[in-house]
C-alpha angles and dihedrals in degrees: 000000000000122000144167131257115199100220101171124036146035091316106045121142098043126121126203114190103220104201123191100310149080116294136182123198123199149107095287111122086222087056111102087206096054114185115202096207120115091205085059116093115242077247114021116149148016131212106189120180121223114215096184082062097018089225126126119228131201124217140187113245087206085277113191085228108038128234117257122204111188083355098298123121112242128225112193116348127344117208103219129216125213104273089031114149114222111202117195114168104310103338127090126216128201111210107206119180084199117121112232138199088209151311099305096055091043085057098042084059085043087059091047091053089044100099089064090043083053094061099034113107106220120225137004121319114220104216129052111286107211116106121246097202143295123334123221090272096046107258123108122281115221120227109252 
């Protein structure tokens, strides 16, 4: 069964098995995946399973801030991979299609995946990113 880790924000650490359902995620109190984040929609996102394709998918609920997966920004369904890093205002999410026993072994897989959580830029950049030569100290400027 696939489930989230919350890896960056108020919550992190937590971790919401997703079974093989419908779930929306947001900052709505009702919500069973309740996000702490004032930049999250009460509703802001939906992770749906297929069972025809056995996949999960992750929607925008026409969120005022946009859901990110790998840093880009989604339109329609997403389909998500296992490692996959769910960004929702300032709050990261780690999709994992792993079955756990429970939270201390999710977030022992959490630890192990760290290092990639450690070098992912979280959220949209604002300028082009492709590099239009060296720096003065050798590495690539970025076009603003």
């Amino acid at each position: 069964m696939a489930s989230l880790i919350v890896t960056n924000g108020k919550r992190e650490g937590d971790y919401y098995p997703l079974g093989r359902r419908t779930n929306v995620v947001g900052r709505d109190e009702a919500l069973p995946i309740q996000i702490l984040d004032n930049m999250v929609s009460r509703k802001h996102l939906q992770i749906r399973f297929d069972p025809s394709v056995d996949k999960y998918y992750a929607y925008d609920m026409k969120s005022r801030n946009g859901v990110y997966v790998n840093n880009r920004k989604i339109e329609g369904e997403t389909a998500l991979k296992d490692g996959d890093v769910i960004l929702i205002g300032l709050t990261s999410l780690l999709f994992t299609d792993k079955d756990f026993t429970d939270k201390e072994s999710a977030l022992l897989h959490y630890k192990k995946v760290g290092e990639r959580m450690r070098v992912t830029t979280y959220g949209p950049r604002e300028f082009d990113q492709t590099p239009v030569g060296p720096g003065e100290t050798g590495h690539p400027v970025e076009r603003r």
